[in-house]
C-alpha positions in Angstrom: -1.1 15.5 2.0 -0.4 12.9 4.7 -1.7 13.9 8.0 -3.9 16.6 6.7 -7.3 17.3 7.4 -9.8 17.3 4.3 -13.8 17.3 4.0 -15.1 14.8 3.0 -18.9 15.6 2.4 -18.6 18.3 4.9 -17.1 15.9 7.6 -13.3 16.4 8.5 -10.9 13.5 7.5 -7.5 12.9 8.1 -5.0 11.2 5.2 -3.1 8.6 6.7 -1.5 6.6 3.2 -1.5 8.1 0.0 -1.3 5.3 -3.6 1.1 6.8 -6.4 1.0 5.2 -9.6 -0.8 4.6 -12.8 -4.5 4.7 -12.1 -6.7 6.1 -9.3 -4.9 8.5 -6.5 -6.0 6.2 -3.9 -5.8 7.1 0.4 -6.8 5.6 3.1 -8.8 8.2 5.6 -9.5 8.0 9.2 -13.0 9.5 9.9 -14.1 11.3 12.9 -15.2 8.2 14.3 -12.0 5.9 14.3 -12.9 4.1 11.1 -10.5 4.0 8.3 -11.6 3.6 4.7 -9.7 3.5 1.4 -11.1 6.0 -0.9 -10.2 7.8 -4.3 -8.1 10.9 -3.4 -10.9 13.1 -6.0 -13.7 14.8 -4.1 -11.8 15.6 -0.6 -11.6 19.1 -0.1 -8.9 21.8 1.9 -11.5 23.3 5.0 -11.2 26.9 4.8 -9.6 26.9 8.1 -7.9 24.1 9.7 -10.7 21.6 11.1 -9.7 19.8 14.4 -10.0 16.4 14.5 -11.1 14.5 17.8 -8.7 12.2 19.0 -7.1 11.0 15.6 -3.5 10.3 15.6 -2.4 9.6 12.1 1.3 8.2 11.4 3.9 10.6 11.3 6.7 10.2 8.3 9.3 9.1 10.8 7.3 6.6 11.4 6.6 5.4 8.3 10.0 6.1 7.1 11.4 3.8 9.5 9.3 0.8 8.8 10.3 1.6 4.9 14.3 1.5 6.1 13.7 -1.3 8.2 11.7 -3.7 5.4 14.3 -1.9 2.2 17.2 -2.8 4.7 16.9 -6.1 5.7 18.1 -7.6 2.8 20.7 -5.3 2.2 18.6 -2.9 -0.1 17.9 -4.8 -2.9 14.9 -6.1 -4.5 13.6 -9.0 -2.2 11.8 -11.3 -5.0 13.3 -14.2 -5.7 11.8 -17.7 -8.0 9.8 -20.1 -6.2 8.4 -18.1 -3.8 4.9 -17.4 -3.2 5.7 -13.8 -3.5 7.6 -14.5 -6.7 6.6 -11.7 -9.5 6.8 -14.6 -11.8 9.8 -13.4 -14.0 12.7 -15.9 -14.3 15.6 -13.4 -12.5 17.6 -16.1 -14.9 20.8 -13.6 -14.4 20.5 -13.8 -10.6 19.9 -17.3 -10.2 16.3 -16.7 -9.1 16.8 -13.4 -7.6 16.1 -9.5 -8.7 19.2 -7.6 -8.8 17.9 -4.2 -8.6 18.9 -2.2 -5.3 17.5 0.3 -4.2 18.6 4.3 -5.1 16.8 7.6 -5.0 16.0 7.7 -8.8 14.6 3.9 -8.5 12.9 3.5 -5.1 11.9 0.0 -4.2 7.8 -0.3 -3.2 7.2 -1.9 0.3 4.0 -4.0 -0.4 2.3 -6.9 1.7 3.7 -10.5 1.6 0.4 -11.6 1.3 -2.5 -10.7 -1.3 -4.9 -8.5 1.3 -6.6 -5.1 1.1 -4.5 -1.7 1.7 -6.0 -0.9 4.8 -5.1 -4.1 6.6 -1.8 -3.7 5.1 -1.2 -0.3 6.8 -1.6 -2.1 10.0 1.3 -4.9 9.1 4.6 -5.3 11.4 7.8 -5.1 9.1 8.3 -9.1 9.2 5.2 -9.0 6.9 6.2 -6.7 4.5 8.6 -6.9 1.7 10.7 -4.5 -0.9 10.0 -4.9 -4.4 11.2 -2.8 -7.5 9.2 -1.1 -9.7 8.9 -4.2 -12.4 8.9 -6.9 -10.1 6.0 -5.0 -7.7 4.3 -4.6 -11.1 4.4 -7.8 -12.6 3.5 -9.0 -8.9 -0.2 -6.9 -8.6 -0.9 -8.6 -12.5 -0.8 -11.6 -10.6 -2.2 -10.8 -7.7 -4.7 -9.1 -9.6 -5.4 -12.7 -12.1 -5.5 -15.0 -9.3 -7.8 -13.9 -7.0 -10.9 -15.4 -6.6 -14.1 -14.2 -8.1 -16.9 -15.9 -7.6 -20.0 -14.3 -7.3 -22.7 -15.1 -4.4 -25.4 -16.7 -5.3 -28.9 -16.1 -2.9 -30.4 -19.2 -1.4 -33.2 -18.5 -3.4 -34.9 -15.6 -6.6 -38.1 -14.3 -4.3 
């Protein structure tokens, strides 16, 4: 799926993330033009024959392998949320004295996810000091609160007419 070319509405795309998980299959596309959008997965469709895309390099799994090894690594594989911390998933960790003590294994991958609450496609983008490891509950519990806190305020015009 990653680094495939799709239609979308006719016009070749190529997949450069992919979004597992309950909910929408979400990706992030690059379009012939350079611009990358994040779009549901549904409605993108195999060309017939493989289309070329002009001048679109998409990440390669190495790459994106290493920045996962690099960010899962750095604390020695294990779950990097800890109390008190702005990226804290808000669970007490009371038997690690403020830390997660789930490490990382093939059956129970840990999720490399922004430090700080922006959209997917700038996220992509991030160096791996910005990025930490969470486990599944912890990078859970920390999208709720993402999710509750973010501001909503609605724009209101200058004026009705």
């Amino acid at each position: 799926m990653i680094g495939r070319t799709y239609l979308e509405r006719g016009e070749p795309v190529v997949v450069l993330i992919r979004w597992n998980g309950p909910g929408p299959r979400n990706v992030l596309i690059q379009r012939a033009d350079g611009s990358k959008v994040v779009r549901p997965f549904r409605g993108l469709r195999r060309p017939k024959e493989e289309t070329p895309m002009p001048s679109v390099n998409p990440p390669t799994n190495a790459k994106r392998r290493d920045l996962q090894a690099q960010v899962i690594t750095r604390d020695g594989g294990a779950c990097q949320c800890r109390t008190g911390t702005p990226t804290a998933c808000g669970r007490p960790h009371t038997c690690g004295a403020g830390r997660c003590l789930t490490r990382h294994t093939p059956a129970a991958p840990l999720h490399v996810v922004a430090r700080d609450d922006i959209r997917p496609e700038s996220a992509a983008a991030l160096p791996p000091g910005d990025l930490i490891a969470l486990c599944d509950s912890c990078h859970r519990a920390l999208l709720t609160r993402r999710r509750k806190t973010r501001n909503r305020t609605v724009p209101v015009p200058d004026a009705l007419f």
